[in-house]
C-alpha positions in Angstrom: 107.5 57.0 113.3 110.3 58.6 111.4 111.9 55.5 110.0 114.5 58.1 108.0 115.3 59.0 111.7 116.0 55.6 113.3 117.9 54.6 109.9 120.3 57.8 110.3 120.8 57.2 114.2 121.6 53.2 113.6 123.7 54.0 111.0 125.9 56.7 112.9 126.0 54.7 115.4 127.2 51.7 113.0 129.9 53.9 111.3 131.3 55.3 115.1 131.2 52.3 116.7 132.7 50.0 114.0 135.3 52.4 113.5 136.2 52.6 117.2 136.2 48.9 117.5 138.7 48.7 114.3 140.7 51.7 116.1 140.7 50.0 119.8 142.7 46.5 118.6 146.2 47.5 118.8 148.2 44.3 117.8 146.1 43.2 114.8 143.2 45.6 113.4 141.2 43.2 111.7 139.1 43.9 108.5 136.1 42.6 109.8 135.3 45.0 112.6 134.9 47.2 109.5 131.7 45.2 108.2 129.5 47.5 110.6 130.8 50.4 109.0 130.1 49.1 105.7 126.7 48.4 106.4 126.7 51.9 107.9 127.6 53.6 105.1 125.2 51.9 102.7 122.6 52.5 105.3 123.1 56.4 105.4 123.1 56.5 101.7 119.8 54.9 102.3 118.3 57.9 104.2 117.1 59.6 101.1 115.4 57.6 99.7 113.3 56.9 103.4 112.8 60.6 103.5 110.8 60.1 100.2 108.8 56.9 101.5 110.6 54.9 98.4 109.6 51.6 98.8 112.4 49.6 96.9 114.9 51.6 99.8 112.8 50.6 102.5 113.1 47.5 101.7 116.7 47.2 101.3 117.3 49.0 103.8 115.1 46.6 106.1 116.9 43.8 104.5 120.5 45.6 105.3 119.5 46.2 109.2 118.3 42.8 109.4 121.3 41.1 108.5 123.4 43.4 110.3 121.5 42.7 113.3 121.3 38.8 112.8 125.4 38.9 112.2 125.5 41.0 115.9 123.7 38.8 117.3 124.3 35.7 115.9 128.0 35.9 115.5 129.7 38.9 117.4 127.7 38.8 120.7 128.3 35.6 122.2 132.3 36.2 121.1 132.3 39.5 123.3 130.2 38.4 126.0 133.3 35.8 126.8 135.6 38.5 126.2 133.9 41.7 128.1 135.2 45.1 128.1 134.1 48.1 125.6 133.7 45.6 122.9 130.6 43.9 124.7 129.2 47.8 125.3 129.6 48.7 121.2 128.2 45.8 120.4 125.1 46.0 122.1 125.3 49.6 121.5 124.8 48.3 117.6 122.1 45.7 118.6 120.3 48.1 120.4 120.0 50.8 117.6 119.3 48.1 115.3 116.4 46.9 116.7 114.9 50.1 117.2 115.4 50.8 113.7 113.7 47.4 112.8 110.7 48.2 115.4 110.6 51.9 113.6 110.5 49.9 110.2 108.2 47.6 110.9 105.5 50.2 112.8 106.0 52.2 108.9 105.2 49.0 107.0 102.0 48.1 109.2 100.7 51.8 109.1 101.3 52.0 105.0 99.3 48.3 104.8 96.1 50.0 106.6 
């Protein structure tokens, strides 16, 4: 698998979404629907390194989509799945990318161990 693929798509996908969930509140835009993006942006500067099979990036960048995903999860889900709308689909837009970007690195780490 092209781990430097699913790290580019999830992070895209972190960065537009996050973006259009800081964009869609009207009233009060609150700083923390920019945390995805954040974790976006550290996550595309990541994709070097991935293209070059650097370990210490693969790693943090493992460590990065696992925390984003927990936080999803953990924390942001069960809040839009009382409130619905386009904020439930970006989130699970993000948890879905996410977790195909942990199953890509994941697959990378077993094949390198064998």
């Amino acid at each position: 698998m092209k781990i430097a693929f699913y790290n580019t798509l999830n992070s895209i996908v972190l960065i537009a979404l996050g973006l259009w969930g800081y964009i869609d509140y009207t009233d009060v835009q609150s700083p923390t629907a920019l945390i995805p993006v954040g974790f976006g942006i550290i996550l595309l500067l990541c994709a070097n390194g991935l293209k070059k099979e650097n370990k210490i990036i693969s790693h943090v960048a493992v460590l990065l989509t696992l925390l984003i995903l927990v936080a999803l999860v953990g924390m942001r889900l069960p809040k839009s799945l009382i409130s619905g709308g386009l904020g439930l689909v970006r989130v699970i837009g993000m948890i879905l990318t996410s977790v195909l970007s942990m199953v890509a690195f994941v697959l990378s780490f077993i094949k390198a161990r064998r």
